[in-house]
N, C-alpha and C positions, 0 to 999 in steps of 0.2 A: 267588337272585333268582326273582319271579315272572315265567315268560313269559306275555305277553298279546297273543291275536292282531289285537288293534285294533276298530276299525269305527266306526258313526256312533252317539253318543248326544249326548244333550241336557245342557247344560253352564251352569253359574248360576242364576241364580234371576228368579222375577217378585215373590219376596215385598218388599213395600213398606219394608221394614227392612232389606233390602240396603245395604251398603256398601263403599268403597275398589273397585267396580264388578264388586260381583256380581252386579248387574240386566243385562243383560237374559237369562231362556233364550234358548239358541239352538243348532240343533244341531251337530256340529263330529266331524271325522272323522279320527280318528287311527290311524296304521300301526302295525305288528306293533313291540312293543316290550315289552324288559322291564325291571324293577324293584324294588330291593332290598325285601326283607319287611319289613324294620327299617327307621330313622333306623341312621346310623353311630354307633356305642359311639365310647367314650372308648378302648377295648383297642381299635378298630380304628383310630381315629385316632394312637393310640399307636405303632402299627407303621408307620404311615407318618412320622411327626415322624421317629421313629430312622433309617425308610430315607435320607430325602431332607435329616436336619439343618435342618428346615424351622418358623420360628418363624410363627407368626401374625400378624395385624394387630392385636391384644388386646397381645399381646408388644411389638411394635414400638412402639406408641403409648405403651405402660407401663401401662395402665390398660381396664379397661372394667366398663358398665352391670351393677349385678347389683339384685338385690331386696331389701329393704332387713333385712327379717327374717332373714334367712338369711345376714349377712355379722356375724362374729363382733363385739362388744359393744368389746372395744378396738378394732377397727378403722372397726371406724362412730361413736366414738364421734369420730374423727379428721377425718370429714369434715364437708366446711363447706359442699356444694354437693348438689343435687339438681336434677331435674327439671323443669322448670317445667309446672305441671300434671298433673304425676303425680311427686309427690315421693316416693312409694315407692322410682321406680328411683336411685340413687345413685351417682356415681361413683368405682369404689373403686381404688385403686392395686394395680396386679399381679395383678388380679384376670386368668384367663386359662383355658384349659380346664383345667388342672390343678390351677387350686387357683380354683373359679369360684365363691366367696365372698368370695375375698381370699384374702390372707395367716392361715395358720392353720387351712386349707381344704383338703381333699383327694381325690381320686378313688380312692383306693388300692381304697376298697371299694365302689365307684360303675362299676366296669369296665363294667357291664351298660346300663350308664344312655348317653342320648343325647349324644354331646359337646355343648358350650354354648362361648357364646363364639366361633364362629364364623360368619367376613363370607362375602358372597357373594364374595370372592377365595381366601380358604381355602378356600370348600367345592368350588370348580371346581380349583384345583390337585392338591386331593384324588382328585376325581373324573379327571383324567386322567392321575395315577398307576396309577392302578386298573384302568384302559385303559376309563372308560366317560365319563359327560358327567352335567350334573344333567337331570332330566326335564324338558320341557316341561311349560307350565301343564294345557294341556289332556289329556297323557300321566296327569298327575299326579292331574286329578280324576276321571279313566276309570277309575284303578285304586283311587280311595279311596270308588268307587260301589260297586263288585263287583255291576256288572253290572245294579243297580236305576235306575230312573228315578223323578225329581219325589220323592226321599226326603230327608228332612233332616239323619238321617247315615248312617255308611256302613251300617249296621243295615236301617234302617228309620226310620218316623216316630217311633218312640216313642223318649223318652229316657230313660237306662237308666245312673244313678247310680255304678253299678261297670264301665262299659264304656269313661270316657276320664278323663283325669287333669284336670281342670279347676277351678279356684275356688270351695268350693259355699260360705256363708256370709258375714260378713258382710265386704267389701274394704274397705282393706285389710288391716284388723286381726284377724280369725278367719277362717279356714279350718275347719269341722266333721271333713275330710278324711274325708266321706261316701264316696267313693272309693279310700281307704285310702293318701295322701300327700298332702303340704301344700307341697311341693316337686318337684323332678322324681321321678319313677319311675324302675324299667328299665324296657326296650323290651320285654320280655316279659311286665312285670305283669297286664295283663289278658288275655285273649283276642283271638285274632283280631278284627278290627271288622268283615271281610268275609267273603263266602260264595270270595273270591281268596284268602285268608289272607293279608292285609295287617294289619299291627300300628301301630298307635301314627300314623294319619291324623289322626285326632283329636284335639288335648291335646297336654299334657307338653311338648312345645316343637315354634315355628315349624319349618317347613322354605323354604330356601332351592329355587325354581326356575329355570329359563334365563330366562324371559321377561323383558322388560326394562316395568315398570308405568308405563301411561297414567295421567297427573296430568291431572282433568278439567279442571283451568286448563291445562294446555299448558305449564306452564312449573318452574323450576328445577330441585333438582341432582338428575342421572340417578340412577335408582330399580330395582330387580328387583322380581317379586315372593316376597311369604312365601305360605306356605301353610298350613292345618289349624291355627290358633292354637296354647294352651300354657296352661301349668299355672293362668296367672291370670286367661284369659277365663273367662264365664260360659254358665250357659245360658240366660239370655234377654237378655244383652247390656245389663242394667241399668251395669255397670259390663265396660269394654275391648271384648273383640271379642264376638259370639256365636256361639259354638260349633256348627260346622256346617261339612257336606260343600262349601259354596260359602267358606267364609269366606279373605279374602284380604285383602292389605296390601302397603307398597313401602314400600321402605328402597332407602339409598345401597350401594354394593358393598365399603365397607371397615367399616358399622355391625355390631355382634356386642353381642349382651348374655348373660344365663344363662338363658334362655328362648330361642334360638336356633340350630336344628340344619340336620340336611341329611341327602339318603337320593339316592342314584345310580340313573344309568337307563344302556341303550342300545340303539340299534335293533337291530332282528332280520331277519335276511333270512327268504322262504319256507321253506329247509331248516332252521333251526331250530326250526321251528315242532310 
């Protein structure tokens, strides 16, 4: 884990293309805490499934969200339903962290890679196996600045083709995979994104945090938020989210698709430091 000893920075955006409320800056003061380098592997979620005999909510339900390219040709060929307005995502049967295609699907040589498929109730059961907690929103974007202000990713301003896993070409149908994957990555593919050595803020899939997301209408079913998009945002947000140090989202606490992970935090006292 990265320890970080806190303090005040400024947090969202004023750019006019903000959304799911990343408007307005403003600054925001957070205590000494630390936080995993990575999103959790699939080998690290693995040791836990074995410790605790512990099924998912992907399992339970029998099914979950995957992308539609990427789930094997007999098995999509099986389905009848998608999306409404983004017919890409497809609902596939069995689809689950360990085979997060479908049936046909395997992790076997994916260990490195982000687990997927996971709701915000998996990833806190997880996280308090582990003896830690998922991070705070604003924990979470302290440490995916490393330490910069008013930057657009964790870098810097410039955008930087081989530095996050993201959509480059044309959606949904070509991927150029200018970035060198078309799907998830591992957690190690690229470099650090920070001067913290925080990996994989950016891209390659959501992460799950504590916060629970304000719906600017006020109203239906309770939401968390995501954070740092995933493989099929852009970078200019022409199509899904755009990819950026503010970017954020809310989902229900038992949705999980193959573009959805999670990475652990916990407070620190002063003698840790």
């Amino acid at each position: 884990m990265v320890k970080l000893s806190g303090g005040i920075f400024r947090m969202g955006t004023n750019s006019e293309d903000g959304k799911d409320g990343e408007n307005p800056a403003r600054d925001v003061r957070v205590k000494a805490f630390a936080i995993d380098r990575y999103p959790i592997t699939n080998e690290l979620f693995r040791a836990f499934v074995r410790s605790k005999k512990f099924k998912t909510e992907a399992e339970k339900f029998g099914w979950s969200f995957a992308f539609h390219t990427f789930v094997p040709e007999n098995v999509r060929s099986k389905v009848t339903q998608s999306v409404q307005g983004a017919p890409w995502w497809i609902p596939v049967n069995k689809a689950y962290w360990r085979q997060p295609g479908g049936p046909g699907t395997t992790i076997k040589d994916k260990l490195n890679y982000p687990v997927v498929h996971i709701s915000y109730n998996d990833a806190t059961a997880y996280c308090n196996w582990a003896g830690k907690r998922l991070a705070t929103e604003a924990e979470w974007e302290f440490a995916a600045r490393g330490g910069l202000q008013g930057q657009v990713y964790p870098w810097g301003k410039k955008f930087e083709e081989k530095r996050m896993n993201i959509w480059q070409g044309d959606f949904p149908g070509k991927n150029t995979k200018l970035d060198g994957y078309d799907w998830l990555a591992p957690v190690n593919a690229y470099p650090p994104q920070n001067s913290y050595g925080m990996y994989d803020m950016i891209g390659n899939a959501w992460e799950w945090v504590g916060d629970e997301f304000k719906s600017p209408e006020g109203r239906g079913e309770k939401k968390f938020v995501l954070r740092g998009g995933s493989y099929i945002d852009s970078r200019d947000g022409k199509f899904n989210h755009k990819a950026r140090v503010t970017t954020r989202m809310g989902n229900t606490a038992d949705a999980g698709s193959d573009n959805i992970s999670f990475r652990c935090a916990r407070s620190l006292s002063k003698d840790e430091l």
